[in-house]
C-alpha positions in Angstrom: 25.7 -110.7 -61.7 24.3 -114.0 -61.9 26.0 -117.5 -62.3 25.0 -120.1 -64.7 25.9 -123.1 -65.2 25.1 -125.3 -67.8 25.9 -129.2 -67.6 25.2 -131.7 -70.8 26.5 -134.8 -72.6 29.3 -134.2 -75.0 26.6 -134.9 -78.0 25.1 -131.5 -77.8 27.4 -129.6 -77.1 28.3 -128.4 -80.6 24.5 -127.3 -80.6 24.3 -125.6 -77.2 27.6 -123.6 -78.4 25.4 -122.5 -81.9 22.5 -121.6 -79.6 24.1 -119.6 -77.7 25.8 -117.7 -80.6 21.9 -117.7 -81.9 20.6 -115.9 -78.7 24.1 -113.4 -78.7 25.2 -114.8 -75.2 27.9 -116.7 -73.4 30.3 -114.7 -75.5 32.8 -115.3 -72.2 32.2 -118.6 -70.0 34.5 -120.9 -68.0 34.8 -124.6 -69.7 34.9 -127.9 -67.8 36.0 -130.0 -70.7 35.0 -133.5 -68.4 32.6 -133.6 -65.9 31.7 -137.3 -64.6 29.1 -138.1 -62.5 25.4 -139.3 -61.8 22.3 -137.6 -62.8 18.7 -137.9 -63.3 19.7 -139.4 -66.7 22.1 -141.7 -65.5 25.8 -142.2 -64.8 28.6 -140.5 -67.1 31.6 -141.6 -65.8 33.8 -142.0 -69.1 34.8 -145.9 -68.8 34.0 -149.3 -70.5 30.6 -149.7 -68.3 29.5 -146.1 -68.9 31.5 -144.5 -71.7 29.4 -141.5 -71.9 31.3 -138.0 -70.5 29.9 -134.4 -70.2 31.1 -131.2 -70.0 30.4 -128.0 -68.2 30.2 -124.2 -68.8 29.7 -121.2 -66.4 29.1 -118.0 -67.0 28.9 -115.2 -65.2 26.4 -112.5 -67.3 24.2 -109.9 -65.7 20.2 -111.3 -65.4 19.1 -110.3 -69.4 22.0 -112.4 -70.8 21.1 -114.7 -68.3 17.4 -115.5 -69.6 18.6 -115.4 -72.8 21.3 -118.0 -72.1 17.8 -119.9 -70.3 16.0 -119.4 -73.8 19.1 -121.0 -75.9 19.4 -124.1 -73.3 15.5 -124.6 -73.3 15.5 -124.6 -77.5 18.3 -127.4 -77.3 16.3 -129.3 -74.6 13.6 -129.1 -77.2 15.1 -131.0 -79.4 16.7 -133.5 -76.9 15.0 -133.9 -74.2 17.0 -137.5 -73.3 20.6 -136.1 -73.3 20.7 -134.9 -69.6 20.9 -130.7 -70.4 20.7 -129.1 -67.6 21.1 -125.6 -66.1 21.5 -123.6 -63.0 21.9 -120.1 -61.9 22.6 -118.7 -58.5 22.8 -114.6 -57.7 26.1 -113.3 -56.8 25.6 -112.3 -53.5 24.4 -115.9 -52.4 
């Protein structure tokens, strides 16, 4: 089993959810509904300075369902590559 975890701005995530459905994966996941902090793209910290909020999902999916899950996040990353998508995995055993 691996775990992914997928972190983005609220803006996509309406597309990361149909590209997932796309790919048939990430049928069962965990949802972080807020998730403030600072990345690469900047701070998302949900107040008057910097509104801007993301969310988070995890799923734990055995390493095919995995890359596909990597294949549906790369499409949306495609088509915007400024929103801050990213994606992590880590093995079960770690």
């Amino acid at each position: 089993m691996i775990r992914v975890e997928i972190i983005a701005n609220h803006s996509v995530e309406e597309n990361i959810n149909e590209a997932l459905r796309k790919e048939g994966v990430g049928k069962y996941y965990t949802k972080y509904p807020s998730i403030l902090g600072v990345g690469s793209t900047g701070p998302r910290m949900g107040d008057a300075i910097w509104p801007e909020e993301n969310f988070a999902l995890v799923i734990w999916c055995e390493e095919e369902e995995a890359r596909g899950i990597v294949r549906a996040i790369g499409a949306v990353k495609e088509h915007f590559p400024n929103e801050g998508i990213k994606i992590f995995g880590l093995p079960e055993d770690i």
